[in-house]
DRENMI-414488 format. One line per 3 residues: their letters; for each residue x, y, z of C-alpha. Coordinates in Angstrom, 3 decimals. Layout:
N
a> X/Y/Z | ... .
END
This chain:
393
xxx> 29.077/40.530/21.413 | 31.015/40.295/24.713 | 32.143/43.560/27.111 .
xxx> 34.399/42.245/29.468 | 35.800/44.597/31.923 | 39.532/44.338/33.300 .
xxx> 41.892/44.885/36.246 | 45.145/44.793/38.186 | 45.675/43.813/41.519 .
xxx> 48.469/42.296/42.549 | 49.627/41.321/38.990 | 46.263/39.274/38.594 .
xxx> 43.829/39.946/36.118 | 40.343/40.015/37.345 | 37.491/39.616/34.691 .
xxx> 33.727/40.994/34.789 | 31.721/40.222/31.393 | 28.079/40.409/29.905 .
xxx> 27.613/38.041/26.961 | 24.608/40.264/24.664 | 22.874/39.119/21.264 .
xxx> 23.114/41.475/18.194 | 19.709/42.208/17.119 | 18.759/40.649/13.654 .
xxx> 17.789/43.714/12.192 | 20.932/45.902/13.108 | 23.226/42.836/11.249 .
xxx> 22.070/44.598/7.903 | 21.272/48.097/8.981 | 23.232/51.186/9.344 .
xxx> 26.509/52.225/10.706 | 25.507/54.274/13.633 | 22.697/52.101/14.723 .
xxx> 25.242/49.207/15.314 | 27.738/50.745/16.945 | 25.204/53.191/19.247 .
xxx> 23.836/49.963/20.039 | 27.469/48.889/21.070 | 28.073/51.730/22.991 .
xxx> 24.387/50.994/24.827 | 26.173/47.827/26.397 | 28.913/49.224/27.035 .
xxx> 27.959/51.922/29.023 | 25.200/50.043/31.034 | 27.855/47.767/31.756 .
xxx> 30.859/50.128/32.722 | 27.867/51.529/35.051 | 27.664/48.205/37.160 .
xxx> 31.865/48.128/37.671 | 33.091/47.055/41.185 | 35.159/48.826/43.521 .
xxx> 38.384/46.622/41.666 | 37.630/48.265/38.650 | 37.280/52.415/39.925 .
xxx> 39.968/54.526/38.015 | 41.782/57.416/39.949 | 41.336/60.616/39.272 .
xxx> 41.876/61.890/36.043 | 42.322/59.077/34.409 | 40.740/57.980/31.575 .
xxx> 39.545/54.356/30.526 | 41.264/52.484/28.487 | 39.457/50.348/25.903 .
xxx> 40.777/46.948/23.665 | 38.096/46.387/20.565 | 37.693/43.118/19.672 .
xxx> 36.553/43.465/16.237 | 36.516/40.290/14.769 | 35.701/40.875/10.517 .
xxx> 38.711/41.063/7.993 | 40.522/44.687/8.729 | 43.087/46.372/6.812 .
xxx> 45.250/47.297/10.387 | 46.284/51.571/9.508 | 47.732/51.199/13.573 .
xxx> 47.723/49.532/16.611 | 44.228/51.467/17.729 | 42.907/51.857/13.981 .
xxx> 41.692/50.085/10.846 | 39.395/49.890/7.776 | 37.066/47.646/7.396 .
xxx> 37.356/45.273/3.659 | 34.214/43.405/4.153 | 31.516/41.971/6.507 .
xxx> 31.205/38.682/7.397 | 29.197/36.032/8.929 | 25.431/37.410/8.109 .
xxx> 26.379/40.865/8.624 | 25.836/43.603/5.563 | 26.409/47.020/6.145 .
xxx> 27.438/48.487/3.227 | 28.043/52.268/4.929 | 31.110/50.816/7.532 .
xxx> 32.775/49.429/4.841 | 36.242/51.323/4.078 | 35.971/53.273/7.041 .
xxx> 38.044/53.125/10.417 | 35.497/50.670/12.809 | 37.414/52.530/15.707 .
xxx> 36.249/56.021/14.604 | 32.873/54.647/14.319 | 32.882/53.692/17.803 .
xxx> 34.484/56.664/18.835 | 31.861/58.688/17.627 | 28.960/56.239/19.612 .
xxx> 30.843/57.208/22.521 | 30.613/60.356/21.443 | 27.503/60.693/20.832 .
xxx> 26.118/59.623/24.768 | 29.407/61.331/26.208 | 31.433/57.952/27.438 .
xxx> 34.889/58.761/27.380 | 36.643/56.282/27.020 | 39.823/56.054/24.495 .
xxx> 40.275/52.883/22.281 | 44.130/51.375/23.223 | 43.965/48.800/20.573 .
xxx> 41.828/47.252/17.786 | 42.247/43.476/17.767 | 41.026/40.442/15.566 .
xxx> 39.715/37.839/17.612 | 42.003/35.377/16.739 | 44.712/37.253/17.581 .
xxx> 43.837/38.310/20.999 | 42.892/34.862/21.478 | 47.058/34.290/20.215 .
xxx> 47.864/36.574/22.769 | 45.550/35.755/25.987 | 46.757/32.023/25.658 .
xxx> 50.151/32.955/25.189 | 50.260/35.261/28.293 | 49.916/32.605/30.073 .
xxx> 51.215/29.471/28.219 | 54.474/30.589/26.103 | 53.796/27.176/24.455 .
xxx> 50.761/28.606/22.668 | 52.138/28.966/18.966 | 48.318/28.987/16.992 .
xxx> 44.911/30.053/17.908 | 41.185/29.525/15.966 | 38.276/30.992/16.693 .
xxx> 35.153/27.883/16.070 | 32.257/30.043/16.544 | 29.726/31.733/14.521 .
xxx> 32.577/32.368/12.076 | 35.838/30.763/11.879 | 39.700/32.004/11.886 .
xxx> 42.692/31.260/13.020 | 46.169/32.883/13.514 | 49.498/31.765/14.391 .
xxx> 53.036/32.859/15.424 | 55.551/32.443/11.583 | 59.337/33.373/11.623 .
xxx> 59.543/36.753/10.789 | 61.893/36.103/7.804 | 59.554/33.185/6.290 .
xxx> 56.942/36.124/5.580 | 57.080/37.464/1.712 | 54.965/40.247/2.103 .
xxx> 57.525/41.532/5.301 | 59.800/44.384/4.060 | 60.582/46.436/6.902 .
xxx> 62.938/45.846/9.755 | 62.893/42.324/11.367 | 61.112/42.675/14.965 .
xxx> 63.597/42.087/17.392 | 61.769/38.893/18.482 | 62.198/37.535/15.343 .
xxx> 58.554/36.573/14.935 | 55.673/37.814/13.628 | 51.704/36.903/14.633 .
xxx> 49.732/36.290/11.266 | 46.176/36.869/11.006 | 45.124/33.978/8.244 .
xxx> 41.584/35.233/7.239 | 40.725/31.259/6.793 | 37.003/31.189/6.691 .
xxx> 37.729/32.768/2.983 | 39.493/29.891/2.205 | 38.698/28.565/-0.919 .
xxx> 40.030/25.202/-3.251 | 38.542/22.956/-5.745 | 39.955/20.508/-3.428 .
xxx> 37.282/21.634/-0.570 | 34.450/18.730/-0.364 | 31.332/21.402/-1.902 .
xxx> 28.204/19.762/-2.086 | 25.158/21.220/-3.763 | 23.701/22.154/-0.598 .
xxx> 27.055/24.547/0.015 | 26.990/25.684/-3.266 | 23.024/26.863/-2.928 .
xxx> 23.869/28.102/0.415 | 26.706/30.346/-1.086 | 24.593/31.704/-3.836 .
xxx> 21.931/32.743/-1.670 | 24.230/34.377/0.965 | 24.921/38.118/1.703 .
xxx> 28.605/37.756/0.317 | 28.455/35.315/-2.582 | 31.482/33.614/-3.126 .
xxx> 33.750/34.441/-0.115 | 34.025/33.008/3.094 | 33.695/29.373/1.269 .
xxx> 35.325/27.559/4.145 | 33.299/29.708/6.944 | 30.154/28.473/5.352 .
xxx> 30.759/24.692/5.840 | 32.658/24.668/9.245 | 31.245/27.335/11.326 .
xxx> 28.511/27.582/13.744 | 26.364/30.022/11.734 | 26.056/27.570/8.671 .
xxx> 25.820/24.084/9.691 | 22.517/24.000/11.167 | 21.220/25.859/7.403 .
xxx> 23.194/22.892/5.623 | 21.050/20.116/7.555 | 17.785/22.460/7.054 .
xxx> 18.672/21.835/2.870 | 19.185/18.533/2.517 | 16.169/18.043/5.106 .
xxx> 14.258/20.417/2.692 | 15.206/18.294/-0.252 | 14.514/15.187/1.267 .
xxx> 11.200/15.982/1.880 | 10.168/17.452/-1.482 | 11.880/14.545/-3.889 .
xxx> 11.391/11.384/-0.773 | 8.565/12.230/1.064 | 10.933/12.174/4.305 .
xxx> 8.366/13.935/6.075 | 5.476/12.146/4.575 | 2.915/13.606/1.807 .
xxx> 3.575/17.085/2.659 | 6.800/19.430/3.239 | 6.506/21.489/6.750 .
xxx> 6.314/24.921/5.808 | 8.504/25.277/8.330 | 11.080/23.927/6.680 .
xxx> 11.407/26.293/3.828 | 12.569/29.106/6.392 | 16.447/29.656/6.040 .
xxx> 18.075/29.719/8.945 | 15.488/28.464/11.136 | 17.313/25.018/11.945 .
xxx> 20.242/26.753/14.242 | 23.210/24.922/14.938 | 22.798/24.506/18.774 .
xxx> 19.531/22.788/17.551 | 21.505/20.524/15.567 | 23.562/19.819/17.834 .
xxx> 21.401/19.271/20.930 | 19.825/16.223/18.326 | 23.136/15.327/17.363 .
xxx> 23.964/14.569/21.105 | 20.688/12.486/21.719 | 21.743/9.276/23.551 .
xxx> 17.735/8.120/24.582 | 16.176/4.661/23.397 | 13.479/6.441/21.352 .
xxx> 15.656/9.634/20.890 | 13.257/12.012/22.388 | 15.175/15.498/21.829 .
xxx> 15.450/14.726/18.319 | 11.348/14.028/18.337 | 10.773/17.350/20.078 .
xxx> 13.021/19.261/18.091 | 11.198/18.128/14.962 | 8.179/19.330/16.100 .
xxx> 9.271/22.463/18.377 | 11.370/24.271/14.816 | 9.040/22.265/12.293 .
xxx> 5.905/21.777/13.080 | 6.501/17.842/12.238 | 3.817/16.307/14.839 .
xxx> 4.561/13.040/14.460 | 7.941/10.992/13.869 | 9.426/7.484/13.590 .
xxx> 12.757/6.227/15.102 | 13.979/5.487/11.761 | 12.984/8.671/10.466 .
xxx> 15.216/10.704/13.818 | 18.023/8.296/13.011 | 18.283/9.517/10.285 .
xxx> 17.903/12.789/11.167 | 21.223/12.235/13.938 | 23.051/10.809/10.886 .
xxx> 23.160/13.575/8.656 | 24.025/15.493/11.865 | 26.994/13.491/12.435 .
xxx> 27.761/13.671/8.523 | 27.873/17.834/8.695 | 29.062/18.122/11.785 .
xxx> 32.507/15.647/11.050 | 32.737/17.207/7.591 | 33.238/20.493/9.460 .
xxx> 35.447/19.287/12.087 | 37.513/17.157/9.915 | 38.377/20.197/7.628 .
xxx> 39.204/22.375/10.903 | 41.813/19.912/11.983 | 43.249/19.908/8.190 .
xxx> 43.602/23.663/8.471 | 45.292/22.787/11.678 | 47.808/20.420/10.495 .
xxx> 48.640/22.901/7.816 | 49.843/25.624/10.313 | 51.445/23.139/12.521 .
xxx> 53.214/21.977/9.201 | 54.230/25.052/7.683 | 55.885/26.052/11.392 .
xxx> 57.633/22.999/11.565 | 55.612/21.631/14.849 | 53.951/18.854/12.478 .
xxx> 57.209/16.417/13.190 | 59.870/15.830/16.014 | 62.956/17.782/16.086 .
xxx> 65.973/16.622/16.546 | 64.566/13.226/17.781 | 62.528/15.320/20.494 .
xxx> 58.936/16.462/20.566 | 58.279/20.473/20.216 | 55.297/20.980/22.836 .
xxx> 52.722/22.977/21.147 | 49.640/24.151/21.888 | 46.446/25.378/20.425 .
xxx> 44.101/27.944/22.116 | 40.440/27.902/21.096 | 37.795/29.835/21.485 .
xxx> 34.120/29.724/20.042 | 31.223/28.375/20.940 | 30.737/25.717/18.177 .
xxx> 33.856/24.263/19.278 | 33.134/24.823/23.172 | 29.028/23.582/23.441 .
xxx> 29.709/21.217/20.259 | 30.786/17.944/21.667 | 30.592/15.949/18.912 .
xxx> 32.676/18.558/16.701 | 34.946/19.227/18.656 | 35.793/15.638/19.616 .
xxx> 35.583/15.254/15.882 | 38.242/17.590/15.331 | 40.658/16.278/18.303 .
xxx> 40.791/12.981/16.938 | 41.016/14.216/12.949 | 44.016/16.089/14.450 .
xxx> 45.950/13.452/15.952 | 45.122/10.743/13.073 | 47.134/13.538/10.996 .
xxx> 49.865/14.490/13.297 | 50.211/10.827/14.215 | 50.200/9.307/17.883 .
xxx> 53.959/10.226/18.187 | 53.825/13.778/17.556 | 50.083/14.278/18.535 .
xxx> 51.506/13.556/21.969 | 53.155/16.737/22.561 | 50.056/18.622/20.606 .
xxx> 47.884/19.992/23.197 | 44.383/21.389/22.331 | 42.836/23.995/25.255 .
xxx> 39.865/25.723/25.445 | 40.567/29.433/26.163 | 37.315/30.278/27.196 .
xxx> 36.785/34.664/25.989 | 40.358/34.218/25.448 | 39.631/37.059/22.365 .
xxx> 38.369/39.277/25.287 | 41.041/38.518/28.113 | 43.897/39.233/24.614 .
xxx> 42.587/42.283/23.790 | 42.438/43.555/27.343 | 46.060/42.925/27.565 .
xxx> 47.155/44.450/24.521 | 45.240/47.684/25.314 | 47.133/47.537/28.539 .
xxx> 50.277/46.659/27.269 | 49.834/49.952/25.160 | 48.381/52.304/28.246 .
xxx> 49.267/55.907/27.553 | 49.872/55.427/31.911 | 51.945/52.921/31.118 .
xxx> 55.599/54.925/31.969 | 53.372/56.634/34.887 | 53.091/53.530/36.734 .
xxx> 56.420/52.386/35.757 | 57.947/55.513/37.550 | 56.308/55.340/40.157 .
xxx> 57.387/51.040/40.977 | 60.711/52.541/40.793 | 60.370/55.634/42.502 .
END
C-alpha cells in the first residue's frame, strides 16, 4: 500500500508518499484488522505533513482511496466489494462498502478525515496521465495484479442507458486479470497454480502475467524438474516445495544476470534454496525458463493492449494520418522488470506494426494510481465552490 499526501500551490501538485508492506497474515484475516492497520499508516503519516500540506481552520481533509480489487461503484465516494484478489481472502469485507470500512478505522482512533472518492487503480492511473497528457487514451496497472482501463465512446457501450455524458466518453474499468479463453496459452503449471489458489478459477490471466505469480510458475516447473530429472541432483531442496518462496523480483534479478559464470543466479539458488552447489549449464537453464515466463507474460500484456487500441480505433492510421496515443503504466513488474517490460514494448509494436507503433507511446507513470486519485478527490472537494468564490471575489 501507498499514502501519498497532496497539495496546491501555485496550480502545482506537490507529492509526499510512504510505500508500506501488507503484513502476510492480515491478507487473509479480518475486516477491521486490515483496514485499522490502514488507518495506522495513515495517521503516522498525515502526522509527519509539511508546512505545504497544513489545512486552515476548519477544514477538514479530504481523502481519494485507491482501492484497487473489483468494486461494484454505488457513488463517486462508495462501493461494494465482489471479490478479493491477488492473495487476499477476507471473506467478512466482501459485499460491504470498503469506504465505510475505512471510515469506521478512522473512526475508531478519531482521524477525521472524509473519503472524496473511491478509485480503481487503473483508473486513477487513466486520470493522473491524462491530467497531464490529453493524449493518454488507456492505462494498465503491471504489478502484483494486473488491469487496465481505457477511455470508449460513450455510445459504443451496451450496458450505457442513461443520458450520454456531455463529453461523449466514458472511462471503462476492464477487470482483465479475470480474463479467461481457451485460447490463453495454460500450461499445467497454471492450471496447478489455479487449483491451489485462494480464488480458484478467476483471475486466469492475473495468474500468468502479474508480478505475484510468475516467480510461483518458475518455482513449479523447477519443482518438477527436480523430482522427474534430477535437475538438482539426487535430492529435491526442501526448499523448493514452499509456494511462493521463489518471488518474482528474485526471478527477475536472475533473469537480468549478464556475468561470465552468472553469479546472481548461483547465489540466488542457494540464498531461496538451499542448493549449495551449481553448474553453468544448470543456471542457464535456470535464466531460460526465466526468459520463457517472463515473455509469455509480457507477450499476452501487449495482446491485451492491441485489443483496446483496436477496439478504439487507435490500432490503424486515420485518414492517412497517425492518431498519437499513449499508454500510462504503472506497477512494479512492469517498472523494476526490464526484461518484461522490454518484452512487452517490442510484442506491442510487432502487432501495431512500425507505421502505426510510431505514434504509440508507452510511459511509465510512476504512483500515477496515487497522483489520479488525489485529483479526483479534489476535483470533487466539498470547498471546491469556496475557493472558486473567493478567485473571483
Amino acid at each position: 500500500m501507498r499514502v501519498l499526501l497532496g497539495g496546491k500551490h501555485d496550480r502545482v501538485v506537490k507529492r509526499e508518499f510512504k510505500e508500506e508492506s501488507i503484513p502476510p497474515h492480515l491478507m487473509t484475516g479480518k475486516s477491521h484488522e486490515l483496514f485499522d492497520f490502514i488507518v495506522d499508516v495513515l495517521a503516522k503519516f498525515v502526522a509527519t505533513e509539511g508546512e505545504d500540506f497544513h489545512l486552515p481552520p476548519g477544514r477538514q481533509r479530504e481523502l481519494g482511496f485507491t482501492f484497487s480489487f473489483p468494486v461494484k461503484q454505488l457513488s463517486l465516494s462508495s462501493g461494494t466489494l465482489i471479490n478479493w484478489t491477488k492473495g487476499f481472502s477476507i471473506d467478512d469485507t466482501v459485499d460491504k462498502d470498503v469506504v465505510g470500512e475505512l471510515v469506521k478505522a478512522m473512526e475508531r482512533v478519531g482521524l477525521d478525515m472524509l473519503v472524496a472518492a473511491l478509485v480503481n487503480d487503473t483508473i486513477g492511473t487513466l486520470a493522473g496521465g491524462r491530467y497531464t497528457n490529453p493524449d493518454v487514451v488507456v492505462a494498465v496497472i503491471l504489478g502484483t495484479g494486473t488491469n487496465a482501463a481505457y477511455v470508449e465512446r460513450a455510445h459504443a457501450i451496451p450496458k450505457w442507458h442513461g443520458l450520454l455524458p456531455k463529453s461523449g466518453e466514458m472511462v471503462i474499468n476492464m477487470e482483465w486479470g479475470n480474463f479467461r479463453s481457451s485460447h490463453l496459452p495454460l500450461t499445467e503449471y497454471d492450471h496447478s497454480l489455479d487449483v491451489d489458489s485462494l480464488n480458484p478459477g478467476e483471475q486466469i490471466l492475473e495468474k500468468i502475467i502479474s508480478g505475484m505469480y510468475l516467480g510461483e510458475i518458475l518455482r513449479r516447473v523447477l519443482l518438477k524438474m527436480a523430482e522427474e530429472a534430477a535437475f538438482f541432483g539426487d535430492i529435491v531442496p526442501p526448499k523448493l516445495k514452499i509456494p511462493f518462496i521463489i518471488r518474482t523480483p528474485n526471478m527477475s534479478a536472475m533473469h537480468s544476470d549478464t556475468s561470465p559464470d552468472l553469479k546472481v543466479v548461483g547465489s540466488k539458488l542457494k540464498d531461496i534454496l538451499e542448493v549449495q552447489t551449481s553448474s553453468l549449464k544448470m543456471r542457464k537453464v535456470v535464466i531460460s525458463l526465466c526468459n520463457i515466463i517472463a515473455s509469455r507474460g509480457a507477450r499476452l500484456s501487449a495482446a491485451g493492449i492491441y485489443g483496446i487500441l483496436k477496439k478504439i480505433g487507435r490500432d490503424a492510421t486515420k485518414d492517412g494520418e497517425a492518431q498519437k496515443s499513449v499508454i500510462a503504466m504503472d506497477g512494479g513488474l512492469f517498472e523494476h522488470y526490464t526484461q518484461f517490460s522490454e518484452s512487452m514494448k517490442s510484442s506491442l509494436k510487432e502487432l501495431l506494426g512500425d507505421e502505426v507503433s510510431e505514434s504509440v507511446e508507452v510511459i511509465l507513470s510512476n504512483d500515477g494510481s496515487g497522483v489520479g486519485a488525489a485529483l479526483l478527490a479534489a476535483s470533487h472537494s466539498q470547498y471546491l465552490e469556496l475557493e472558486d468564490d473567493s478567485e473571483t471575489s
